[in-house]
C-alpha positions in Angstrom: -14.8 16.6 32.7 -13.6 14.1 30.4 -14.9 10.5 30.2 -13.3 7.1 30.4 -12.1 6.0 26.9 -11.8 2.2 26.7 -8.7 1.6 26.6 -8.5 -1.0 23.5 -10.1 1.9 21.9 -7.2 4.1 22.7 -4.6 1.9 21.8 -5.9 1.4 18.1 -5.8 5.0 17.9 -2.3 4.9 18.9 -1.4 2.4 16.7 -3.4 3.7 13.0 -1.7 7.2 14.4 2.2 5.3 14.1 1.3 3.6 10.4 0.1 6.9 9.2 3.7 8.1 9.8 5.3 5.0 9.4 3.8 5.0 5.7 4.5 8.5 5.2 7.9 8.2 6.1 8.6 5.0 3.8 6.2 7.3 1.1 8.6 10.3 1.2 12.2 8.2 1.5 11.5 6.3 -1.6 10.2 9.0 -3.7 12.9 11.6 -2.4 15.9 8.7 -2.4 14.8 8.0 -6.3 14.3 11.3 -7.7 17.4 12.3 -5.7 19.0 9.2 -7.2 17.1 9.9 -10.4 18.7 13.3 -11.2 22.3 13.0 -9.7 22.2 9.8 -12.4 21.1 12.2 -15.4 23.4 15.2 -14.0 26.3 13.0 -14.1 28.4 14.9 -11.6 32.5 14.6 -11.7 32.6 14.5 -8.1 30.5 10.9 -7.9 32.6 8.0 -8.0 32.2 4.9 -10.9 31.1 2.7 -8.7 28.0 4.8 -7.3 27.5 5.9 -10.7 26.9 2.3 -11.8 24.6 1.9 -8.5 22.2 4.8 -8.5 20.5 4.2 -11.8 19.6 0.8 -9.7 18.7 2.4 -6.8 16.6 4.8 -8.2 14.4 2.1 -10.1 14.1 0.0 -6.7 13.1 3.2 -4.9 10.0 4.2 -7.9 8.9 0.7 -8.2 8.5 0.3 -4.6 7.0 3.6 -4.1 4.7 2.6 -6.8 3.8 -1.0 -5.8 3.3 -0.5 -2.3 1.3 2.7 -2.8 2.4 3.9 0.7 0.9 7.3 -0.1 -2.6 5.8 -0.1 -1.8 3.3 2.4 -0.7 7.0 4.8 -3.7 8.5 3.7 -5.9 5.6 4.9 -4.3 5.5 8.3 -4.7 9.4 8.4 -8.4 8.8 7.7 -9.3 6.0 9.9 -7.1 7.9 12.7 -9.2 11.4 12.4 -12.5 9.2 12.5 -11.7 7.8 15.6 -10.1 11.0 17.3 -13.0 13.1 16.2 -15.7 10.5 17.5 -13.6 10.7 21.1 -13.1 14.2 20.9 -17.3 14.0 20.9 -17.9 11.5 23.3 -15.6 13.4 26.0 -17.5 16.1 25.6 -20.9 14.6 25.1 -22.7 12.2 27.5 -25.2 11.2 25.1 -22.4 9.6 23.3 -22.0 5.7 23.7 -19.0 4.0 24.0 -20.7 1.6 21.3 -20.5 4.8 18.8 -16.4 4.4 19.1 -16.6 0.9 18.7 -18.9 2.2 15.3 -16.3 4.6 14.6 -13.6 1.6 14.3 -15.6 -0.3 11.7 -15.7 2.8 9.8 -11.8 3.2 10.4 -11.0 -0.5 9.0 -13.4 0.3 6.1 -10.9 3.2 4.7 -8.5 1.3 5.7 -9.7 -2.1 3.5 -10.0 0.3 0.6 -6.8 1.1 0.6 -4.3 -2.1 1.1 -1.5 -2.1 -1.1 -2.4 -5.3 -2.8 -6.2 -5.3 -3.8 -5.8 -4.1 -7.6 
């Protein structure tokens, strides 16, 4: 018999669950976009027009410096962390009595601390 999650509780997970892949995403569409962009620039195929030539070299710097700056590998890999904290600590209090809903409240502080050590912006 499963217990009661708090709702707030589950909704948090929800939402660390959608950045995680929201980051991946943005993670894996800049890096493939610029290497793509990267290597048909270098390749030099006769089948790309002028025009795009001129634009992918462009394109592909945009892509890597984002990628880079907004280190949405580490900002997926936070969200992944602080979600698995969470979903592990319900997984034990459904399953466990002796388990406090406090503990999951504990296991969100834990979440926003992986998640503080890993913001795009504190060098």
């Amino acid at each position: 018999m499963q217990r009661e999650v708090p709702k707030d509780i589950t909704t948090r997970l929800k939402k660390w669950l959608f950045w995680r892949n929201a980051w991946s995403t943005i993670h894996y569409f800049l890096g493939g976009t610029g290497i793509l962009a990267s290597i048909s620039t270098a390749a030099k195929p006769p089948f790309v027009g002028v025009a795009l030539m001129d634009f992918l070299p462009w394109w592909s710097t945009v892509c890597i410096a984002l990628l880079a700056f907004l280190r949405a590998d580490a900002q997926a890999r936070g969200f992944w962390v602080a979600w698995r904290t969470l979903e592990q600590k319900i997984g034990q209090f459904n399953v466990d009595p002796n388990i406090s809903a406090a503990e999951l409240y504990k296991a969100i502080d834990e979440g926003e601390q992986s998640l503080s050590q890993t913001r795009p912006f504190s060098f």
